[in-house]
N, C-alpha and C positions, 0 to 999 in steps of 0.2 A: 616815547610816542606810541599812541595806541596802532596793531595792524591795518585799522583801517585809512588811518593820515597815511602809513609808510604806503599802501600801496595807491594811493592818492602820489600821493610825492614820486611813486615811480611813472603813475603813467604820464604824468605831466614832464617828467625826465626823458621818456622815451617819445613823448610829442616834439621834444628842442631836434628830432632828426626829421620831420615831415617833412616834404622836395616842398612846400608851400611856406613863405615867409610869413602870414598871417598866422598860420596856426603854431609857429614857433614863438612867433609874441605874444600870443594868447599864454600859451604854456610857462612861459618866461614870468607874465605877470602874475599866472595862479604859484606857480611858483614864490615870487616874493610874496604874494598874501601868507602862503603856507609859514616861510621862514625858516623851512626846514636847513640846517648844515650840512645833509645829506647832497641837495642841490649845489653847495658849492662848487664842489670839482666839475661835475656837467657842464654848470653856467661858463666855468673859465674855460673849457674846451671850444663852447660857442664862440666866445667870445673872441677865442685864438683865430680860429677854423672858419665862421660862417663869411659865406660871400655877400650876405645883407648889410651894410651899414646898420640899419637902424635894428637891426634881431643884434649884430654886434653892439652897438651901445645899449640896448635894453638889457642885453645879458651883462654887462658890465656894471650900470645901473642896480640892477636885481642883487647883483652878488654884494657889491659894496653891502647893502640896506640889508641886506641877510647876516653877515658878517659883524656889522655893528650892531641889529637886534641880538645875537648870539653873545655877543660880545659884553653890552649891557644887561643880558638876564642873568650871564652866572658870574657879574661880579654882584650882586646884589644879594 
């Protein structure tokens, strides 16, 4: 991936810790658009950790659909 996605991918990693549960879903979703594999571990921290139901299923959500696109592009 080019420098500019990775640090695309980071700042959207470092938004899953904003005290605002909106802006963690926001990040969560630019996150799966992204697809990056770099997100995974993040997501499953959220996912462990946040006090949101719904940032917790989104990050759950996000990583599965990350995990399977990653998953399908380098068996092809």
């Amino acid at each position: 991936m080019s420098s500019s996605v990775n640090r695309i991918v980071n700042y959207h990693i470092n938004r899953l810790k904003d005290k605002r549960p909106e802006v963690r879903l926001e990040a969560i979703r630019e996150l799966e658009l992204l697809a990056d594999p770099a997100a995974l571990e993040p997501l499953k921290i959220v996912f462990e950790n946040d006090s949101n139901t719904e940032v917790k299923k989104a990050a759950q959500s996000a990583g599965r659909s990350i995990f399977l696109k990653n998953q399908t592009a380098s068996s092809d």
